[in-house]
C-alpha positions in Angstrom: 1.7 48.1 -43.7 4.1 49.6 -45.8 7.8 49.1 -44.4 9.4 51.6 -46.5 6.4 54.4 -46.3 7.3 53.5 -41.9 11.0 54.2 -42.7 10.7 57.1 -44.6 8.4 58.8 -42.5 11.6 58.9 -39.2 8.6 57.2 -36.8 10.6 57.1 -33.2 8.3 53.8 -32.8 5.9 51.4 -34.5 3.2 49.7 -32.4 1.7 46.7 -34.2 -0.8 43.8 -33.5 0.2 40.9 -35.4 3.3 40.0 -37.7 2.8 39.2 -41.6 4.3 35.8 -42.2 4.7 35.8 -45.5 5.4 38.9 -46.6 6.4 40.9 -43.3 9.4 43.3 -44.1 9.8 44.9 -40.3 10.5 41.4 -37.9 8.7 39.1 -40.1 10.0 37.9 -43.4 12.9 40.1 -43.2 13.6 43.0 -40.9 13.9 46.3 -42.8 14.4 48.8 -39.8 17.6 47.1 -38.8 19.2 45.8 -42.2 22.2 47.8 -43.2 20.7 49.4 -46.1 18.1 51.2 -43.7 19.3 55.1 -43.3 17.3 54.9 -40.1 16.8 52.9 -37.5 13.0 52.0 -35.8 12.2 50.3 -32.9 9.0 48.2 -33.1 7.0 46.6 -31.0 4.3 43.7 -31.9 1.6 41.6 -30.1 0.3 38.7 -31.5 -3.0 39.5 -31.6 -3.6 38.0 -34.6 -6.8 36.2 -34.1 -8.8 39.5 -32.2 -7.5 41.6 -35.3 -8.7 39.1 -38.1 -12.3 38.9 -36.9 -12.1 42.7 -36.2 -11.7 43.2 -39.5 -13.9 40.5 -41.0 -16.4 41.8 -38.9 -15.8 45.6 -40.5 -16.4 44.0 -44.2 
């Protein structure tokens, strides 16, 4: 996902299945929605469901 295409869009809320450890920019890596620089604030909320999503999608391909 793209943190700052999020941001910029205003969303009230993000609803996500699984963080991005290594390059996560909204509660991962670093948190984007709530640094200082932000002009707007998001509330996010993620399940790790990272193992249902990642044959999901190897399944698609």
């Amino acid at each position: 996902m793209c943190a700052g295409a999020i941001i910029h869009s205003r969303l009230g809320l993000l609803v996500y299945g699984a963080d991005d450890p290594k390059t996560g920019a909204i509660r991962s890596v670093i948190n984007l929605p709530d640094s200082c620089c932000s002009n707007h604030r998001l509330k996010s909320f993620g399940r790790n469901q990272r193992n249902i999503l990642s044959a999901t999608i190897t399944n698609l391909v």
